[in-house]
N, C-alpha and C positions, 0 to 999 in steps of 0.2 A: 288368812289363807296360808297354805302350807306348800313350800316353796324348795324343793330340791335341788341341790346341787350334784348334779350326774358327772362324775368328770375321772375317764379313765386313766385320764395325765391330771393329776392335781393340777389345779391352781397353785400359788407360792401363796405361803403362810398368810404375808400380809394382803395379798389380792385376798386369802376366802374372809378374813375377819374382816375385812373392809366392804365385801360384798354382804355379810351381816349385821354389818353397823344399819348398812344403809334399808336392807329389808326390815330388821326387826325396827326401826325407826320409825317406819310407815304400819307396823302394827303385825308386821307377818312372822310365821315360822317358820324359819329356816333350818333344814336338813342334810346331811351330807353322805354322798357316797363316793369314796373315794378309790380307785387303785381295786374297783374291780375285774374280775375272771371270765365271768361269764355273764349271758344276757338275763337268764334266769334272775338275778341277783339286780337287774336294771328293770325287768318287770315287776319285781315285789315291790323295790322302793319306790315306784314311780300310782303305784297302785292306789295310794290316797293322798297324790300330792295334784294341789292348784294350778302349779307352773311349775315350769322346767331349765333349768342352765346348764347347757352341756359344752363343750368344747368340739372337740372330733370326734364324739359318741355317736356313735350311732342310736338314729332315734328312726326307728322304722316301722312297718304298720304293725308287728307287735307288739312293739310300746304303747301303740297308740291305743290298743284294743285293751291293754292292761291297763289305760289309766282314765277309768271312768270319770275321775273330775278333772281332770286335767284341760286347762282352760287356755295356757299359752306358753311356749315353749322359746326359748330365746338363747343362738347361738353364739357364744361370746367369741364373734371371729366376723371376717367378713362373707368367707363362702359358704354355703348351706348345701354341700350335694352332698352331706352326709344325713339330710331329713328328708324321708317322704313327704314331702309336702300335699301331693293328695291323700296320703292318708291323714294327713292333718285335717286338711280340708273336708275330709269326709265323716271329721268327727268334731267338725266345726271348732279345731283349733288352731286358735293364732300364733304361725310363727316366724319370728322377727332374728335380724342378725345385728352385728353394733360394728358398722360400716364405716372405716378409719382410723378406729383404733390400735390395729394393729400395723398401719399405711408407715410409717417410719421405721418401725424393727426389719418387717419385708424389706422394705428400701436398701437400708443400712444391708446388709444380705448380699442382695444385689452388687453394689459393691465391693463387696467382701471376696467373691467370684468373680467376679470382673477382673480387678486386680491377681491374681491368683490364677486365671486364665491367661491374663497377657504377661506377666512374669513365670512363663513356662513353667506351672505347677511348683514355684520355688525349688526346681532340678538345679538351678546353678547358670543352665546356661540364659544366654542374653534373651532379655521380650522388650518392650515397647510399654509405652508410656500412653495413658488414658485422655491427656492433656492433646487437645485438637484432632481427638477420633471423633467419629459419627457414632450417634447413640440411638436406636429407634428404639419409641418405645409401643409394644400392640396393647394397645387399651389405653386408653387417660383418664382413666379413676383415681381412688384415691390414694393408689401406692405408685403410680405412674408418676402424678403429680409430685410428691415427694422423690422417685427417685433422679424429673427432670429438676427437684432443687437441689438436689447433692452435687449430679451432674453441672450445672453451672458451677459448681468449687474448683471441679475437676479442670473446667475449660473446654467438656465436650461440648459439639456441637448438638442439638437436641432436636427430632421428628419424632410423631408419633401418629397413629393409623388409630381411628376409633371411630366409625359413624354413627354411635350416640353422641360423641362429646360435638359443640359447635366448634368451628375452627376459630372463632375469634376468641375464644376462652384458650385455646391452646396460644395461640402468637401473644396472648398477653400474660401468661407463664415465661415467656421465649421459645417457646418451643414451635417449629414448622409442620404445616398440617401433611401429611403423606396422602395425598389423593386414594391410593390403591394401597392393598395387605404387599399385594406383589413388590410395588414400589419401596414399599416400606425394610424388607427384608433385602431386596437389591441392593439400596441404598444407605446401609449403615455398615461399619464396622462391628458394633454390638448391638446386638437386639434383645430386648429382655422382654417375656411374657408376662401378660396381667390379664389376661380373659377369665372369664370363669368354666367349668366346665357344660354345657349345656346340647339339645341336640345337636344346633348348629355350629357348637367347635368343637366336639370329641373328633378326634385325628385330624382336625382340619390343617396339620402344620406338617408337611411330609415333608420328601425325597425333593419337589420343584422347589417349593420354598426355600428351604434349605440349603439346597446345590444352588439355588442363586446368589447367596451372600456371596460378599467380596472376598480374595484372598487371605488367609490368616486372619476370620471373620469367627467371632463369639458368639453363641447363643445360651441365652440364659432362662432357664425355665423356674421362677417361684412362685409359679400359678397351682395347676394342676397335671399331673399324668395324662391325665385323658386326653387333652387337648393336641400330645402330639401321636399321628402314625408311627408306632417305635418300628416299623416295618420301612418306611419311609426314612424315618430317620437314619438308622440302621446302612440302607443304601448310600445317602448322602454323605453319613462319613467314611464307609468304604472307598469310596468315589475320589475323596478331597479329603488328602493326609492332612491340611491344614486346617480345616474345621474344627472348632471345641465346641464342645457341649456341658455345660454346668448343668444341675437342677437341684435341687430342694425337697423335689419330687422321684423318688428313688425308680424307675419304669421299671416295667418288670423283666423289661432285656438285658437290666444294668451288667450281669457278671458276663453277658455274650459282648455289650460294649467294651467294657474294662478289657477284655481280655485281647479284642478284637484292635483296642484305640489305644494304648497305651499311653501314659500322661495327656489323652487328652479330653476325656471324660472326666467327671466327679460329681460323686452323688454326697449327698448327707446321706447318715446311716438312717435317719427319721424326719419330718419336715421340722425346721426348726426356727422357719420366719417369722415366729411371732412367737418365740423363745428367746422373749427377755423380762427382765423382771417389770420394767416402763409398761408393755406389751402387755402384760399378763395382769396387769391390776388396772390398768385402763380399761380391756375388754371386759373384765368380769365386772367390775364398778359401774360400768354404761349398761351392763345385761341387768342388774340388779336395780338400778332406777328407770330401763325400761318397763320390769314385771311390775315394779310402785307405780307411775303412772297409770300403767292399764289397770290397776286395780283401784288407783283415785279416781280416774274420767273415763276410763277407754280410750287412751290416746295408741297409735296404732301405727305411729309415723315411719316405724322401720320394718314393716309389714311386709314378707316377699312371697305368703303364699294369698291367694284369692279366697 
C-alpha cells in the first residue's frame, strides 16, 4: 500500500524517518509531501495513495474526491476539525486521530502562559505566584489530565468541568469535579480550555463566562478558536481591566484585542502546543502504526468518523 505523508508544517527530520521505518517495515510505501502551496498539489499526491498522514492539513471533500483508493486517513494530533469527516464517510474512508500524544507539549504551554500571565507579561512590575491559586480545568481528556499533574508541582489547587469524564476518575487525579461550566469559570483563578471544537462549543465561552471569573482571574485558551464568542470575549475584557486572556489559538480579533487590552492579551503568532520535538515524533509514530495495523487486521480503535 502506498502511504503519504501530507504535511504542510513538516514533521522533524527524525519524526518523518521513524514514521518510515515503521511503514515500510510492515511492507508499505511511503511518500512525501512536504511544505506545500496549494491544494492542487495535495490532490495529485493524494491521487494514488492507500492512506493518509496529515497534521493540520486540510483534508476536505476534494481531497477526498481526488483519491480514489484512498482507504484511511490518520491525523497525527488529537483534534480533527481540519477533516470532513462526512466526506470521509461518504467515500467510505476511515479516519482516525492519535489521541495523547501530543497531551504533555499542550500541557507544558499551558503553563508556560500561565506563568507569563500572572508575572504581568514579564513588564517588570509585581504579579503573583501559581502556588495555592485555583486552577479549572474545561474538559478532563488527555491534556487536562496532564496539565492537573503539572499543576500538583505547582501547589495549585485543581477543578475541572467535563460530563463525559466520571467524577470519581477525576478525585482520583485530585482533582474536584465542578458540578456546572458556570461553576467552573466562577470558581477558579485560572481556567484553561481543552474542548474540542464541535456544534455544541463553537462560541460557547462568551462575555457571562467570562465576566464571571474572579478578580485578576486568567483564562487560557490551547484548544481551539472556535470555541470562544471573540464578540463575547471582547465585551468581557472591555468590562474588567483585570482579566487576561492567553491562547495558542490566534482569534481573528487578536490585533482589535492587543490594541484594545494592552499587556494583557497574547497570542502565539501560530499554534504551537504540540511543537516539540517529544510531540512531533510521538504523533507521527502513533499515526504510522495506526495505518500498519489497519492494513494487518482492520483494527480501527482511534476511529472518530462513523
Amino acid at each position: 500500500m502506498k502511504v503519504l505523508i501530507a504535511t504542510e508544517k513538516p514533521f522533524a527530520a527524525a519524526a518523518t524517518a521513524a514514521i518510515r521505518e515503521v511503514l515500510e517495515a510492515a511492507g508499505h510505501e511511503v511518500a512525501l509531501l512536504e511544505k506545500y502551496t496549494s491544494a492542487a498539489e495535495l490532490h495529485a499526491a493524494v491521487a494514488d495513495a492507500d492512506a493518509l498522514i496529515v497534521r493540520s492539513d486540510r483534508a476536505d471533500a476534494a481531497v477526498f474526491d481526488a483519491a480514489a483508493r484512498l482507504k484511511i486517513v490518520v491525523r497525527a494530533g488529537a483534534g480533527y476539525d481540519n477533516i470532513d469527516l462526512a466526506a470521509a464517510t461518504a467515500h467510505g474512508v476511515v479516519v482516525e486521530n492519535t489521541p495523547g500524544q501530543n497531551a504533555n507539549a499542550v500541557a507544558e504551554l499551558v503553563f508556560g502562559m500561565a506563568i507569563m500571565a500572572v508575572r504581568r507579561m514579564y513588564s517588570g512590575a509585581a504579579g503573583t505566584e501559581l502556588r495555592d491559586k485555583r486552577l479549572g480545568l474545561h474538559a478532563f481528556g488527555a491534556v487536562g489530565r496532564c496539565v492537573a499533574r503539572i499543576a500538583a508541582g505547582f501547589g495549585m489547587r485543581v477543578s475541572a468541568y467535563d460530563p463525559f469524564c466520571p467524577p470519581e476518575v477525576m478525585r482520583e487525579a485530585g482533582v474536584e469535579p465542578a458540578d456546572t461550566i458556570e461553576a467552573l469559570y466562577a470558581g477558579n483563578d485560572v481556567v484553561s480550555i481543552h474542548i474540542p471544537a464541535t456544534p455544541e462549543t463553537r462560541g460557547s465561552i462568551g462575555a457571562a463566562l467570562v465576566g464571571s471569573m474572579p478578580k485578576d482571574a486568567v483564562l487560557i485558551n490551547t484548544a481551539r478558536k472556535e470555541v470562544i464568542d471573540e464578540a463575547g470575549l471582547s465585551e468581557a475584557l472591555a468590562a474588567r481591566a483585570d482579566l487576561r486572556y492567553m491562547a495558542d489559538v490566534r482569534p481573528d480579533c487578536a490585533d482589535a484585542l492587543q490594541a484594545a487590552c494592552p499587556g494583557r492579551v497574547f497570542f502565539t503568532p501560530k499554534k504551537m502546543g504540540a511543537q516539540t520535538a517529544e510531540a512531533n515524533f510521538n504523533a507521527g509514530v502513533a499515526a504510522a502504526r495506526q495505518i500498519a495495523a489497519y492494513f494487518s487486521d482492520g483494527t480501527t480503535r482511534f476511529r472518530v468518523n462513523k
